[in-house]
N, C-alpha and C positions, 0 to 999 in steps of 0.2 A: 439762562437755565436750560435750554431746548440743547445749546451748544453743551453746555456741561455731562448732558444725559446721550448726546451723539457722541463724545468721545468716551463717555462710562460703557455705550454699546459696541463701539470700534473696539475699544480694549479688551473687553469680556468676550467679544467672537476671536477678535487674534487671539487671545489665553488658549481659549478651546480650540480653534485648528493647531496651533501649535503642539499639544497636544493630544492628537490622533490616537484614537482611541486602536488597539491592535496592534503596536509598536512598539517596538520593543528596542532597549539600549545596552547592546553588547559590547563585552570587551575585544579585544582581537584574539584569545585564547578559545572564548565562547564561540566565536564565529570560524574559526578553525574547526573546533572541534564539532559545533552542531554540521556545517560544512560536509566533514567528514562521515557523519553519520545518517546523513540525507543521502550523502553522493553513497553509500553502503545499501540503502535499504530499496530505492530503484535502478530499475535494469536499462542497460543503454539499448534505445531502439534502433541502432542498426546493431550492433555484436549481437551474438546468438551467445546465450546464458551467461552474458558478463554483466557486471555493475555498473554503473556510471564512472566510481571509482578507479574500478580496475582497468576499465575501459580508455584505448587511445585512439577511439573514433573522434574526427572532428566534432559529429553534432557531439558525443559526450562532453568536448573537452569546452563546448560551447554551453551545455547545459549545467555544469559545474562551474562554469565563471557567472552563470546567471544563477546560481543558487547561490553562489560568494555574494554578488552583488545584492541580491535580494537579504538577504542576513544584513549586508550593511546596512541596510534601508531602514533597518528594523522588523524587516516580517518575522511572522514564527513561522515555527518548523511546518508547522500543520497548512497554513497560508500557501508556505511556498509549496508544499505535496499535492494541494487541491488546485493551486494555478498548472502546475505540471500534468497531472491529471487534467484537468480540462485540454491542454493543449494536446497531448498524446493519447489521452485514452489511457483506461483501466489497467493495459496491458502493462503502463511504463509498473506499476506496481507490483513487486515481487508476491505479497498479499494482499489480494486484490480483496475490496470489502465487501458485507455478504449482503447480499440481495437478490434478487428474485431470479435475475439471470448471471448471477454467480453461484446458484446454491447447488449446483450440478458439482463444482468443483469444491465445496467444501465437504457435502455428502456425498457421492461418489463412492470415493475409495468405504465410506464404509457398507454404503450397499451390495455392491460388490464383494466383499468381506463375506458379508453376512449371504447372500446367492452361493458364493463357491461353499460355505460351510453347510450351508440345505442342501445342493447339490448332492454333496459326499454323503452326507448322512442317508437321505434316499438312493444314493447308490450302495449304499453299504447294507444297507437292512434289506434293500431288493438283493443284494447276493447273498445272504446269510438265509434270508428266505427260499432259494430257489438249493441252496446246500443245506437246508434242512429236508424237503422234498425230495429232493435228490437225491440223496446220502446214501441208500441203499440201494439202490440201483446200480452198483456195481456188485453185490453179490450173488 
């Protein structure tokens, strides 16, 4: 009985590692093309404003053979972005995600927007006011 219940538990843990939860079973079309669309969306960190993709730096042409390899494994897409990230830093991402020491770069540009258009407008009503005052002072 004891023997019948250690091979019922040997089998039902092999079941379950086999099994790995987070893995994924691609075709060679999928892994081309999710491939393709990883190697798109970060930047290789030695070229200055290229892709992984476009890029024909060694480390790129190294970290596209490990996002191949990881795809075959079964990672997802997401899996293999946050090991890349952890390895490189925030930067390898084209959009980097928003948090507390990214929020400078998501708002920014609109603060900015919004200072140069107060600006104008207080410059604009400060001269409109000083050519109202003014106006007659040349006759």
């Amino acid at each position: 009985m004891r023997a019948l219940i250690l091979i019922l538990m040997i089998s039902l843990s092999a079941s379950v590692m086999a099994s790995a939860p987070g893995k994924n079973s691609y075709t060679q079309d999928q892994i081309r093309d999710l491939g393709f669309e990883i190697s798109h969306e970060l930047r290789c960190p030695m070229s200055i404003n290229q892709n992984l993709f476009d890029s024909q730096a060694p480390i790129a042409n190294e970290l596209k053979a490990q996002i191949f390899l990881m795809l075959d494994q079964g990672e997802s897409k997401q899996a293999i972005i946050e090991f890349l990230v952890q390895r490189y830093g925030e930067k390898i991402k084209y959009q980097p995600s928003f948090s507390a020491a990214t929020a400078i770069l998501w708002f920014g540009p609109l603060f900015l927007l919004l200072a140069i258009i107060a600006t104008a407008a207080v410059l604009i009503r400060e001269q409109h006011k000083h050519q109202r005052t003014n106006g007659n002072s040349y006759e």
